[in-house]
Biopython code that builds the backbone (N, CA, C, O; Angstrom):
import numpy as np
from Bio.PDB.StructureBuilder import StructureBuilder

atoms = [
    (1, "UNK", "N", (-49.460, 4.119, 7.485)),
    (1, "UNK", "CA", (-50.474, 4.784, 6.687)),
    (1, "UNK", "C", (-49.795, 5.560, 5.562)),
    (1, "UNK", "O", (-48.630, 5.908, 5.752)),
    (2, "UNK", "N", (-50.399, 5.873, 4.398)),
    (2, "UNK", "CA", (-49.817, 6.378, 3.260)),
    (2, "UNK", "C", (-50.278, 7.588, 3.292)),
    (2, "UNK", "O", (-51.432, 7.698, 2.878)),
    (3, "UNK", "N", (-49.743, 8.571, 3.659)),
    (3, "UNK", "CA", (-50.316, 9.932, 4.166)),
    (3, "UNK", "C", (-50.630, 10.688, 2.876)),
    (3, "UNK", "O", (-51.570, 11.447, 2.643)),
    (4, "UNK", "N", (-49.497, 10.255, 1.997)),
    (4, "UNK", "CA", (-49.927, 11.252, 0.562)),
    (4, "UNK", "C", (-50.754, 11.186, -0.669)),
    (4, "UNK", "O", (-51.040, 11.882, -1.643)),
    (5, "UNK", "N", (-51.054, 9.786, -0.062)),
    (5, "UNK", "CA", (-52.637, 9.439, -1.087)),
    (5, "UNK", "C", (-54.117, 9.541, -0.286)),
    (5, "UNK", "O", (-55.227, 9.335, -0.777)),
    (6, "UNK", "N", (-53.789, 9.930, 1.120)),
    (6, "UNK", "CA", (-54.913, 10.563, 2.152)),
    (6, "UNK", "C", (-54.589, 11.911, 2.162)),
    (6, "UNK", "O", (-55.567, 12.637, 2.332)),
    (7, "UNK", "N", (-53.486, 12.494, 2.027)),
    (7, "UNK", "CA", (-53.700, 13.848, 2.114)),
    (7, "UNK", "C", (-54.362, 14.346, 0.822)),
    (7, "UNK", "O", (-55.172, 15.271, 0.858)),
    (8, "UNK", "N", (-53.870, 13.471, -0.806)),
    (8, "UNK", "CA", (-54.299, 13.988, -1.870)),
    (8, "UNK", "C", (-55.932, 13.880, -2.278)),
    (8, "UNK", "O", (-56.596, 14.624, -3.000)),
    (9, "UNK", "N", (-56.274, 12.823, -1.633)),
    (9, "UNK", "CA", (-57.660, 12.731, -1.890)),
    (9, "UNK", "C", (-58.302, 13.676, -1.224)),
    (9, "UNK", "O", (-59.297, 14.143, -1.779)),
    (10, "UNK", "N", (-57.843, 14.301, 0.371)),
    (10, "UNK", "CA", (-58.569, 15.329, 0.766)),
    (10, "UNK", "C", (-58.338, 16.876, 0.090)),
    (10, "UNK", "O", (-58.973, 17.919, 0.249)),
    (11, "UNK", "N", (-57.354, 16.610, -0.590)),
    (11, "UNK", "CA", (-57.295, 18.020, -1.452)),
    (11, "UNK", "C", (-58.119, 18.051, -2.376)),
    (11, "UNK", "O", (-58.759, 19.065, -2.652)),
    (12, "UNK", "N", (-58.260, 16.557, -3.203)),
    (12, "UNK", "CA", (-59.677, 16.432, -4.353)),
    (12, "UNK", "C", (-60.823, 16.748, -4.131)),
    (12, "UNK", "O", (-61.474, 17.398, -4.949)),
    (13, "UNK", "N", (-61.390, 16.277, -2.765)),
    (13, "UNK", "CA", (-62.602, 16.403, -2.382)),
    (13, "UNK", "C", (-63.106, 17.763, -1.842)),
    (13, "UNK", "O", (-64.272, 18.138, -1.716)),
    (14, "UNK", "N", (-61.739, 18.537, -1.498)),
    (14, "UNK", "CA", (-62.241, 19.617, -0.636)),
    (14, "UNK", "C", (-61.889, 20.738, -1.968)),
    (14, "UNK", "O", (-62.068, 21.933, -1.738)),
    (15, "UNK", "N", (-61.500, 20.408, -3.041)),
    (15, "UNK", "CA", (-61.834, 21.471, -3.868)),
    (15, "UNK", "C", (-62.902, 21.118, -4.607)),
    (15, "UNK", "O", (-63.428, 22.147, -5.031)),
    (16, "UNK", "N", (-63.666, 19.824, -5.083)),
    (16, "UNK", "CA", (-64.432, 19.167, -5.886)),
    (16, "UNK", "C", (-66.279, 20.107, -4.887)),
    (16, "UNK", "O", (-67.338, 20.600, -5.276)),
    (17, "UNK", "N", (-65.595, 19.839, -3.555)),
    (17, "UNK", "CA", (-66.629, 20.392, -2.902)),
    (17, "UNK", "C", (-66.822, 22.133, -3.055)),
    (17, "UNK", "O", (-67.766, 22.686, -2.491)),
    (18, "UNK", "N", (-65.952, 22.809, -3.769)),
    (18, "UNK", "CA", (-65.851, 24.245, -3.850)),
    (18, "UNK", "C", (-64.887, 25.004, -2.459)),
    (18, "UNK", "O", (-64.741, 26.225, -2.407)),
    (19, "UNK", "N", (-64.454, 24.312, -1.687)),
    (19, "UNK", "CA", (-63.826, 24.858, -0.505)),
    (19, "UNK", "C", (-62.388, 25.083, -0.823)),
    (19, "UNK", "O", (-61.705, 24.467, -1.641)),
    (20, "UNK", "N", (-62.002, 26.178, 0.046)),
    (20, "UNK", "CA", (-60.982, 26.856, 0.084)),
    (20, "UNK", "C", (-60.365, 25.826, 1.112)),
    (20, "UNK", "O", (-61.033, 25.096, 1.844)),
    (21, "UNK", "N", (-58.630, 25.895, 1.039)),
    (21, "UNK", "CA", (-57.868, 25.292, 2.821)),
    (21, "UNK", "C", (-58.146, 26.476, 3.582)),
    (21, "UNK", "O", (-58.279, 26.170, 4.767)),
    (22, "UNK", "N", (-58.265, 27.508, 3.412)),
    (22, "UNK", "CA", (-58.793, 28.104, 4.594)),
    (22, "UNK", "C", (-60.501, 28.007, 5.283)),
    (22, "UNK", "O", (-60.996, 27.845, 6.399)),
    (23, "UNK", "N", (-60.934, 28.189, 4.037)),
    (23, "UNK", "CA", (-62.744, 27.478, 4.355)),
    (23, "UNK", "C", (-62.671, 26.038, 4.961)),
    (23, "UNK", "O", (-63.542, 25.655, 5.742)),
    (24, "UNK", "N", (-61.753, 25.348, 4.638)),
    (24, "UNK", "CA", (-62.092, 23.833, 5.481)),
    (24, "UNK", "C", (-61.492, 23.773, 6.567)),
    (24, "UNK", "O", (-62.156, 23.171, 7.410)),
    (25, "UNK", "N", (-60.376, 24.188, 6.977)),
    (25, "UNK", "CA", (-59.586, 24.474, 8.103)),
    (25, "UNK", "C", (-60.630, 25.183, 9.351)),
    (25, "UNK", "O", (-60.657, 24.812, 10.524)),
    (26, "UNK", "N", (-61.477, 26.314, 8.733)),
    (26, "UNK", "CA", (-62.302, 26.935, 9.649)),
    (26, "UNK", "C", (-63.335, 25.614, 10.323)),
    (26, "UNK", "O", (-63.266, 25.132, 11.454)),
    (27, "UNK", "N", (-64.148, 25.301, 9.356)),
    (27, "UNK", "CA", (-64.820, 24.167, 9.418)),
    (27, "UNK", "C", (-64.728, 23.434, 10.728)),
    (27, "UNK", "O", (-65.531, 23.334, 11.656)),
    (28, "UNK", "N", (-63.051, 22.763, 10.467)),
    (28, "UNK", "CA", (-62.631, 21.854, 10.834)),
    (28, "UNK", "C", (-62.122, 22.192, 12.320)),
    (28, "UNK", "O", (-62.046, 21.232, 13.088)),
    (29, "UNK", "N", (-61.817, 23.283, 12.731)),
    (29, "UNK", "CA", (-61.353, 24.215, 13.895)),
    (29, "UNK", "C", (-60.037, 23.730, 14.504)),
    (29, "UNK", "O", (-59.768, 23.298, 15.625)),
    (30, "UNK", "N", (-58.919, 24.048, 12.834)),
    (30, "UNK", "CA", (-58.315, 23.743, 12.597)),
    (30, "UNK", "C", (-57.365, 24.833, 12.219)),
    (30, "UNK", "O", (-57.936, 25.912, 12.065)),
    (31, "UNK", "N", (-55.805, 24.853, 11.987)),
    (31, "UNK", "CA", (-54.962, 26.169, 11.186)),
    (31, "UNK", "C", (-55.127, 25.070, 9.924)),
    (31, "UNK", "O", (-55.150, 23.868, 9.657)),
    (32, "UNK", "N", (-55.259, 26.923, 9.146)),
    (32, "UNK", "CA", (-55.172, 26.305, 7.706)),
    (32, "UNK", "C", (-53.234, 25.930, 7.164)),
    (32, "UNK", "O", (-52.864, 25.023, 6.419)),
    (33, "UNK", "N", (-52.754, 26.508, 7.545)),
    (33, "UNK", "CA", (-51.157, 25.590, 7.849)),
    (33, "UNK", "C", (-50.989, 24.068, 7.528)),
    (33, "UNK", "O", (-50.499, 23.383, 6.629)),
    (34, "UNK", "N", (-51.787, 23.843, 8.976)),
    (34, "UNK", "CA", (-51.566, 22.570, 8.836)),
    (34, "UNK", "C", (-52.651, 21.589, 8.204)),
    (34, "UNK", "O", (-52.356, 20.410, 8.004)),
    (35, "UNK", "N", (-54.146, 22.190, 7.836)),
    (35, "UNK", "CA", (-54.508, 21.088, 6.746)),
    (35, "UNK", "C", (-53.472, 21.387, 5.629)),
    (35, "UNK", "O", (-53.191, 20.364, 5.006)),
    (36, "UNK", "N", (-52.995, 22.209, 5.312)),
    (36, "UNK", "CA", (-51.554, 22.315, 4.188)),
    (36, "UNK", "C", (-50.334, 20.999, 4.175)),
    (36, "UNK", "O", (-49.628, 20.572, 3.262)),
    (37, "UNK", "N", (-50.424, 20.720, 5.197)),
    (37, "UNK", "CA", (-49.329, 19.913, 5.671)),
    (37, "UNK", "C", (-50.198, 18.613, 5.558)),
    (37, "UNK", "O", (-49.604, 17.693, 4.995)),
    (38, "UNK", "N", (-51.386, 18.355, 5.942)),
    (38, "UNK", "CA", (-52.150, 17.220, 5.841)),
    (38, "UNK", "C", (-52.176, 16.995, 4.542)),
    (38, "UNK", "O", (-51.810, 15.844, 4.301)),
    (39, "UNK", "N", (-52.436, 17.564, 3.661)),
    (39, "UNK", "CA", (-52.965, 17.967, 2.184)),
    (39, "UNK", "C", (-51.825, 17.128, 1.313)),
    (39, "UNK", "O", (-52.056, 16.365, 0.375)),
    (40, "UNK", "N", (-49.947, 17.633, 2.129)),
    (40, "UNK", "CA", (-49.289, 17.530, 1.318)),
    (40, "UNK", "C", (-48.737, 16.787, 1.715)),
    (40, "UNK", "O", (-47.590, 16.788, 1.269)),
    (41, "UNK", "N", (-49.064, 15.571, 2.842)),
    (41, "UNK", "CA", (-48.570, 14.275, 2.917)),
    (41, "UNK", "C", (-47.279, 14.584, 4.039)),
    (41, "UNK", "O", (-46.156, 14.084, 3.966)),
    (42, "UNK", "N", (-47.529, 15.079, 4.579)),
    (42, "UNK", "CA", (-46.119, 15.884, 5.693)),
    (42, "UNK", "C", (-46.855, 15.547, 7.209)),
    (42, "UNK", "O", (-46.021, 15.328, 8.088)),
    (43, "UNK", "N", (-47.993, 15.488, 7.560)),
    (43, "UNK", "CA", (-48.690, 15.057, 9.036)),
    (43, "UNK", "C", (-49.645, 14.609, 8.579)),
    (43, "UNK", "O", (-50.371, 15.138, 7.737)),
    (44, "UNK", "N", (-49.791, 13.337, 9.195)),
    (44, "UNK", "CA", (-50.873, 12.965, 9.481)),
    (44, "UNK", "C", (-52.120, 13.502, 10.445)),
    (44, "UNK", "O", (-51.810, 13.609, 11.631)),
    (45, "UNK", "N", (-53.335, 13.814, 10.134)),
    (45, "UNK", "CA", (-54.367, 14.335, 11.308)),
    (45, "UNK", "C", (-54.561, 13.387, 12.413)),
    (45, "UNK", "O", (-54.489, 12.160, 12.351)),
    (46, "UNK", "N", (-54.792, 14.051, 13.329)),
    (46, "UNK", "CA", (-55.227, 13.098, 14.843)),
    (46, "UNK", "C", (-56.799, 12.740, 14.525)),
    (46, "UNK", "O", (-57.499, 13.565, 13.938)),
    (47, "UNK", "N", (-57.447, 11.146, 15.049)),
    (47, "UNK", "CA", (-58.211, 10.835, 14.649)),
    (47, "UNK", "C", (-59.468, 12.090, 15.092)),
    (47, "UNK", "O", (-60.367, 11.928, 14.267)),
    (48, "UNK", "N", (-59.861, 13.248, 16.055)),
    (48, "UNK", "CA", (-60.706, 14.505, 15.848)),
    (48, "UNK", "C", (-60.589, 14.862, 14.743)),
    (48, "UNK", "O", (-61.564, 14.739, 14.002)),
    (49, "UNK", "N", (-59.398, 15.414, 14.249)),
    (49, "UNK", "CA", (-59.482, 16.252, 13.333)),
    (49, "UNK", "C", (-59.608, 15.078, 11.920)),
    (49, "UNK", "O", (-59.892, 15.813, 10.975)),
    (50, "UNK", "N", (-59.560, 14.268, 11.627)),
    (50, "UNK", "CA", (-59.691, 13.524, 10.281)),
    (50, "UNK", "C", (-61.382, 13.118, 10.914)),
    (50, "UNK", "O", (-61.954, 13.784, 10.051)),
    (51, "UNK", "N", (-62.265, 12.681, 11.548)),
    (51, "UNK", "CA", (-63.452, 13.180, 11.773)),
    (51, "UNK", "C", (-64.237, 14.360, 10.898)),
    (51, "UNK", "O", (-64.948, 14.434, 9.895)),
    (52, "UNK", "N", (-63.567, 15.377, 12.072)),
    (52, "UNK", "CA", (-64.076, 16.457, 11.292)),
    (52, "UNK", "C", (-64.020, 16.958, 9.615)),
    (52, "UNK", "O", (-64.799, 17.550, 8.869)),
    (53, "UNK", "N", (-62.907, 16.481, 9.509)),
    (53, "UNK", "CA", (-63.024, 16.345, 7.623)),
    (53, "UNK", "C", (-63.789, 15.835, 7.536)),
    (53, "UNK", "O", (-64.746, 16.478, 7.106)),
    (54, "UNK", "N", (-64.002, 14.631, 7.777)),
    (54, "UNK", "CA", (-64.923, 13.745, 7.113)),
    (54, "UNK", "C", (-66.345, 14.390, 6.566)),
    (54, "UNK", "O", (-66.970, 14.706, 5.554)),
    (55, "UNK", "N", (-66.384, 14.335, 8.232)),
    (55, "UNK", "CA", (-67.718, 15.694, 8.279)),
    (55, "UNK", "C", (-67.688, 16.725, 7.727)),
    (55, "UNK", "O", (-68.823, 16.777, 7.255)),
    (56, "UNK", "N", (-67.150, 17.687, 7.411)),
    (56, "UNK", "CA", (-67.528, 18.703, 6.713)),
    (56, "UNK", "C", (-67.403, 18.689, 5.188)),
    (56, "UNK", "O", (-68.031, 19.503, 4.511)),
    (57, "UNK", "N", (-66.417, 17.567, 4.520)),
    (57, "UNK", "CA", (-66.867, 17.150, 3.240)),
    (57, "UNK", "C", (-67.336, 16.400, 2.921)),
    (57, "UNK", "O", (-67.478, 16.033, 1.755)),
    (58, "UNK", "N", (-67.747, 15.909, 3.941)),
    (58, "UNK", "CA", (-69.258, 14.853, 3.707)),
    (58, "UNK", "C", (-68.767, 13.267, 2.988)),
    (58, "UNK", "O", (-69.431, 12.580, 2.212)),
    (59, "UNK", "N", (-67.647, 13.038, 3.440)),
    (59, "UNK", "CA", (-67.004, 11.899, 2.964)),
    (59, "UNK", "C", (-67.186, 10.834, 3.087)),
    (59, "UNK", "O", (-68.379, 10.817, 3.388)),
    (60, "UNK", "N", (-66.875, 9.910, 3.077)),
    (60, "UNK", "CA", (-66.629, 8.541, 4.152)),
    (60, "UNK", "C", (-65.477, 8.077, 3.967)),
    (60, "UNK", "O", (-65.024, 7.561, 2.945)),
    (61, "UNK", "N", (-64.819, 8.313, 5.292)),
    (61, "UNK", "CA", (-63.731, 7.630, 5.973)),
    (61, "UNK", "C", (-63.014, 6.338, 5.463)),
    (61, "UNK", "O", (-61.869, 5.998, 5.760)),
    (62, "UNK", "N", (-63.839, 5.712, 4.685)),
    (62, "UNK", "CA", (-63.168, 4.424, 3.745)),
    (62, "UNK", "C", (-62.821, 4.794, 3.180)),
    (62, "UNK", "O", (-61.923, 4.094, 2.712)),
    (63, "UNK", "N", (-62.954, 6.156, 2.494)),
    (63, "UNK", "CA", (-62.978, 6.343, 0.622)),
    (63, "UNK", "C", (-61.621, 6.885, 1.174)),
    (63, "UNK", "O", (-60.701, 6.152, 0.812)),
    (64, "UNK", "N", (-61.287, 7.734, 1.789)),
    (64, "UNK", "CA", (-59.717, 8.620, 2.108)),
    (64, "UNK", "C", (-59.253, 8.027, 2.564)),
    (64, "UNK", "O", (-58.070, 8.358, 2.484)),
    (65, "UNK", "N", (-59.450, 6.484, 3.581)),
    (65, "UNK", "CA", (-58.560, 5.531, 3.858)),
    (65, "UNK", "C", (-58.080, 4.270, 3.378)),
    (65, "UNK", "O", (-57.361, 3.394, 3.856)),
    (66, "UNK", "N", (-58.836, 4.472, 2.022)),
    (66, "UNK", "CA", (-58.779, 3.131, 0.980)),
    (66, "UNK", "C", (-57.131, 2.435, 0.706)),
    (66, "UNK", "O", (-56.898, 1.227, 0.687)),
    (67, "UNK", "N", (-56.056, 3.587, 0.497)),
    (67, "UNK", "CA", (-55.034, 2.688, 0.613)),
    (67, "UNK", "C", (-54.286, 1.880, 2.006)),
    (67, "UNK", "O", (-53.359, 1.074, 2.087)),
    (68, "UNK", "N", (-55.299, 2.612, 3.151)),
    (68, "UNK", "CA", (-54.047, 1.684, 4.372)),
    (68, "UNK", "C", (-54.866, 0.716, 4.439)),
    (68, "UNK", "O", (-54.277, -0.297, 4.815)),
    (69, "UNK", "N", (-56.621, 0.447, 4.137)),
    (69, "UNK", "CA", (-57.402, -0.576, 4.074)),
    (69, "UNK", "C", (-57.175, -1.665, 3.425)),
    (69, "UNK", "O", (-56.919, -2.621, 4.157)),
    (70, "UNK", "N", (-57.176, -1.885, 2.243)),
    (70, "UNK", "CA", (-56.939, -2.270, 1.514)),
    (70, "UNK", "C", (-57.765, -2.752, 0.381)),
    (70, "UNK", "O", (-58.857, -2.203, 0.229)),
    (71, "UNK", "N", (-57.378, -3.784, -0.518)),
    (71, "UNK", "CA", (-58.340, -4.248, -1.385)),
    (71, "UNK", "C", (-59.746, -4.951, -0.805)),
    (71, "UNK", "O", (-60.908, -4.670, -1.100)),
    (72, "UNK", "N", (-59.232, -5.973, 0.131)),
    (72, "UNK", "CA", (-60.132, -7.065, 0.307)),
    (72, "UNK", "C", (-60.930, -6.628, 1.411)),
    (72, "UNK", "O", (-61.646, -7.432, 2.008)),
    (73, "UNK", "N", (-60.869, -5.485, 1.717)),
    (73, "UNK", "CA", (-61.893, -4.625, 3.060)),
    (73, "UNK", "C", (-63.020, -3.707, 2.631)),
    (73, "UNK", "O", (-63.962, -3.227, 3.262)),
    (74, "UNK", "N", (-62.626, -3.606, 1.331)),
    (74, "UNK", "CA", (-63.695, -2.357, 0.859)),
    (74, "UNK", "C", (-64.555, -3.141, -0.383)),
    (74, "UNK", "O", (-63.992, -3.190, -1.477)),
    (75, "UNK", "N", (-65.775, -3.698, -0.259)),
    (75, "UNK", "CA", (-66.755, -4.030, -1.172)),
    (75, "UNK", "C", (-66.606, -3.009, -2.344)),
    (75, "UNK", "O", (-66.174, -1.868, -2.508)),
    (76, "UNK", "N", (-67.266, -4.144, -3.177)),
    (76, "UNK", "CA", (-67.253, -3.040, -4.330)),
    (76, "UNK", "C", (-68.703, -2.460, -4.519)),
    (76, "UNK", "O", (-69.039, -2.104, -5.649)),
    (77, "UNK", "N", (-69.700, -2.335, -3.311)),
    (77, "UNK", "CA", (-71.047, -1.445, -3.254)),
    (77, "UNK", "C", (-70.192, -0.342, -2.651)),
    (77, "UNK", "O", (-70.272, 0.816, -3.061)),
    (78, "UNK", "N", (-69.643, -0.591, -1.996)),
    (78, "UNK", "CA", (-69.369, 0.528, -0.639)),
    (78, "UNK", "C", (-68.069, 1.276, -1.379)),
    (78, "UNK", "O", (-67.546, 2.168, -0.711)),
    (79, "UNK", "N", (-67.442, 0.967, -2.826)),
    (79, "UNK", "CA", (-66.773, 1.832, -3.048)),
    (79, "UNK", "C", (-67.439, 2.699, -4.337)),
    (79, "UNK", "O", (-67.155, 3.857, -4.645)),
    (80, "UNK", "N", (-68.251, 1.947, -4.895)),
    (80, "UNK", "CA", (-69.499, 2.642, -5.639)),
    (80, "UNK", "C", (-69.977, 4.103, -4.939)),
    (80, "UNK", "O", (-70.061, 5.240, -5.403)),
    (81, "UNK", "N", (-70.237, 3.564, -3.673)),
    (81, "UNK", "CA", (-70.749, 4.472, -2.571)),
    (81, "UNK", "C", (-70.094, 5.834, -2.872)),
    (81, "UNK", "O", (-70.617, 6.857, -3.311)),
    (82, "UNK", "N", (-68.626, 5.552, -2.474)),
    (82, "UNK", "CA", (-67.712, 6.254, -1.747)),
    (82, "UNK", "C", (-67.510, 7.206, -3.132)),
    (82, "UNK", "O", (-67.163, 8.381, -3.016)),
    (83, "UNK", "N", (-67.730, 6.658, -4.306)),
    (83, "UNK", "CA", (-67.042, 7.202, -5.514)),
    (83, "UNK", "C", (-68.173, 8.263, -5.256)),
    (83, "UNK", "O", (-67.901, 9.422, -4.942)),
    (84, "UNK", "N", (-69.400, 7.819, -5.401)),
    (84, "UNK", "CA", (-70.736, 8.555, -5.821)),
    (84, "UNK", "C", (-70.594, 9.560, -4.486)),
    (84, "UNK", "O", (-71.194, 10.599, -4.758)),
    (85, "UNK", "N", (-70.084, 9.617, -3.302)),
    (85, "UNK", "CA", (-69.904, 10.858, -2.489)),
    (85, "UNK", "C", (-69.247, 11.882, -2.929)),
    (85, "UNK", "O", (-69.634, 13.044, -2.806)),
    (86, "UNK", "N", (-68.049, 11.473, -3.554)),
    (86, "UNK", "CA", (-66.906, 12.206, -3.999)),
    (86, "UNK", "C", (-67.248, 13.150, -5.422)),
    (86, "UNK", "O", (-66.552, 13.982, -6.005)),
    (87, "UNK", "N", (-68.177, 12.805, -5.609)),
    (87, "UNK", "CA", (-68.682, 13.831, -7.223)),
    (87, "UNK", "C", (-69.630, 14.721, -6.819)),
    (87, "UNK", "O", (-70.434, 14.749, -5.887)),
    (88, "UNK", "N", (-69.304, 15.586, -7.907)),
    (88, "UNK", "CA", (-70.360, 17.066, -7.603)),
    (88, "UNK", "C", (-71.858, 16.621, -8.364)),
    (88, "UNK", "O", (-72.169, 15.732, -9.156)),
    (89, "UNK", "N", (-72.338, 17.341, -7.921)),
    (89, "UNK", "CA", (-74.331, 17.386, -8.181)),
    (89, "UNK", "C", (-74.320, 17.056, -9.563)),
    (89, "UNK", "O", (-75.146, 16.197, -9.871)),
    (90, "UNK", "N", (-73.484, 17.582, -10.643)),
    (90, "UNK", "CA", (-73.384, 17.841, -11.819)),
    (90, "UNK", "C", (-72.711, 16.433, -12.129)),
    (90, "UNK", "O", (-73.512, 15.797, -12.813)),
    (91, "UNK", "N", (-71.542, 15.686, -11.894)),
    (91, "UNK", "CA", (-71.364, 14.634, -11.940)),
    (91, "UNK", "C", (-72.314, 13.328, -11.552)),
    (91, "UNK", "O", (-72.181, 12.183, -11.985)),
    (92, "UNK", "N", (-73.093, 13.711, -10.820)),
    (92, "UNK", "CA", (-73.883, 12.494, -9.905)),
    (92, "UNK", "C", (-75.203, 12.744, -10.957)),
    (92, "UNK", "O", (-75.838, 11.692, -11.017)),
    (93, "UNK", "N", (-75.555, 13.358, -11.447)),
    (93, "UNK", "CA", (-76.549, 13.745, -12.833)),
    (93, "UNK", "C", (-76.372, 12.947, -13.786)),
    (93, "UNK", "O", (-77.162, 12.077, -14.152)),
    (94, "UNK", "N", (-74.971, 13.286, -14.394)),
    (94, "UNK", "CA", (-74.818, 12.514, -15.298)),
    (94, "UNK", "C", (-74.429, 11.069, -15.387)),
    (94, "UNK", "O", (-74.481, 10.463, -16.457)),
    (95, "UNK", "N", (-73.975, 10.424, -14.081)),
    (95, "UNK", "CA", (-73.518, 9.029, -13.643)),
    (95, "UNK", "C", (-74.670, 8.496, -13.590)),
    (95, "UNK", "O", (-74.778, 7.574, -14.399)),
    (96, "UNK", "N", (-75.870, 8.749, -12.780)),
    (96, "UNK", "CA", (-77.304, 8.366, -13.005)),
    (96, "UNK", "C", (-77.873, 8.195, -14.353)),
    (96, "UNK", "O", (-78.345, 7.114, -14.704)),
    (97, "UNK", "N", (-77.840, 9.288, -15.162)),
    (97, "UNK", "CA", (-78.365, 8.877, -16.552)),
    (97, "UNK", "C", (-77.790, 8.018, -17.117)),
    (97, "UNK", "O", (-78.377, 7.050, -17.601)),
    (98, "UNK", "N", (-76.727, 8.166, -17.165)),
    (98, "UNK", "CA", (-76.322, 6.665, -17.968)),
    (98, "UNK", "C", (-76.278, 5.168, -17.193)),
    (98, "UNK", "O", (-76.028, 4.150, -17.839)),
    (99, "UNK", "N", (-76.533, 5.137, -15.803)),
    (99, "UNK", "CA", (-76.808, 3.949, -15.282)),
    (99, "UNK", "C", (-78.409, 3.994, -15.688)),
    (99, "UNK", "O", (-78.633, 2.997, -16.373)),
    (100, "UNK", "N", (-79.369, 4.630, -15.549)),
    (100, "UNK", "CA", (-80.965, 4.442, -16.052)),
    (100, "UNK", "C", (-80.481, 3.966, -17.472)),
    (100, "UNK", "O", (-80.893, 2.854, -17.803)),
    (101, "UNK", "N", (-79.695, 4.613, -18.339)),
    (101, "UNK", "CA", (-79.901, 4.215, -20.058)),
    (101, "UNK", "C", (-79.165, 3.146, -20.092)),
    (101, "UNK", "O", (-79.401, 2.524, -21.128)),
    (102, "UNK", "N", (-77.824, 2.285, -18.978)),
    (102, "UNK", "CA", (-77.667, 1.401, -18.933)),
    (102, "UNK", "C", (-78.428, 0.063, -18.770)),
    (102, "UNK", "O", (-78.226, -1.020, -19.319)),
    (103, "UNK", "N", (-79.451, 0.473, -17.775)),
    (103, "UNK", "CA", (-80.509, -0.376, -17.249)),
    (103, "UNK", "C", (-81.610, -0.727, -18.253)),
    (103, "UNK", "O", (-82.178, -1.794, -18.485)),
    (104, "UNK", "N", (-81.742, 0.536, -18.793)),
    (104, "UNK", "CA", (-82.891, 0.868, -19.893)),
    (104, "UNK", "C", (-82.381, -0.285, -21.078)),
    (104, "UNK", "O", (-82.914, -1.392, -21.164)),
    (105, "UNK", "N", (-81.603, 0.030, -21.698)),
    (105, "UNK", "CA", (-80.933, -0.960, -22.906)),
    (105, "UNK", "C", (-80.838, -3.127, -22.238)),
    (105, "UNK", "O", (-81.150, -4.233, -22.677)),
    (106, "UNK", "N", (-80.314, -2.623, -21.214)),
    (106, "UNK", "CA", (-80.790, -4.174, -20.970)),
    (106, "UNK", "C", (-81.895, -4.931, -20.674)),
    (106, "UNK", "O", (-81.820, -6.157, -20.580)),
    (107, "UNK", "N", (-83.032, -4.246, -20.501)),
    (107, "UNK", "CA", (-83.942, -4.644, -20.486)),
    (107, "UNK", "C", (-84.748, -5.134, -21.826)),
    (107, "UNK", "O", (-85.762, -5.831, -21.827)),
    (108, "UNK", "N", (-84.142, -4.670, -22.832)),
    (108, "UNK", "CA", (-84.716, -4.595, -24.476)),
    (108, "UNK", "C", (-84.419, -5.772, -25.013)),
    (108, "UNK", "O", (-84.712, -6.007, -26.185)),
]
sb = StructureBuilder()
sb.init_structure("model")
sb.init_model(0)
sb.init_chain("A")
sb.init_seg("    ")
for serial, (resi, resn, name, xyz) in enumerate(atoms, 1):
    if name == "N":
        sb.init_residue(resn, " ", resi, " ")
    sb.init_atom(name, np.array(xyz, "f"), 0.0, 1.0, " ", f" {name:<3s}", serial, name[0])
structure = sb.get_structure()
């Protein structure tokens, strides 16, 4: 497993989400230490605790495991998906409008 492109994506998501490593660590009922160490590609989490991430940033488990998966495992709906989890309210606003004005223009 490539721990430092799973640890980095959970650092993206868990600040994208507004959380502190100590706010997600609590969450997670976890030391904030060692999501530090998860974060920075130094341990891997035991499958509970990468769960509980999941869960509390509301992720999906493909999207942070996309590099040990690989290409030909992850559809490209389900990484649409995964992208559109990973953005804030404010991002997912504006990704919508321009897929409607995308839609909108081809219809003309």
């Amino acid at each position: 497993m490539e721990t430092k492109g799973l640890g980095k994506r959970i650092n993206m998501v868990r600040k994208d989400r507004g959380f502190t490593a100590d706010r997600l660590s609590e969450l997670c009922s976890i030391n904030a230490t060692y999501l530090r160490q998860i974060e920075g590609g130094t341990k891997v989490p035991s499958l509970p605790v990468f769960i509980n991430i999941c869960n509390a940033l509301k992720i999906s488990p493909d999207y942070l495991l996309r590099d040990a998966l690989g290409d030909n495992e992850v559809s490209d709906i389900r990484e649409l998906a995964e992208l559109w989890e990973s953005t804030s309210p404010s991002q997912q606003e504006i990704a919508a409008a321009m897929i409607r004005a995308v839609l909108e223009r081809r219809e003309d």
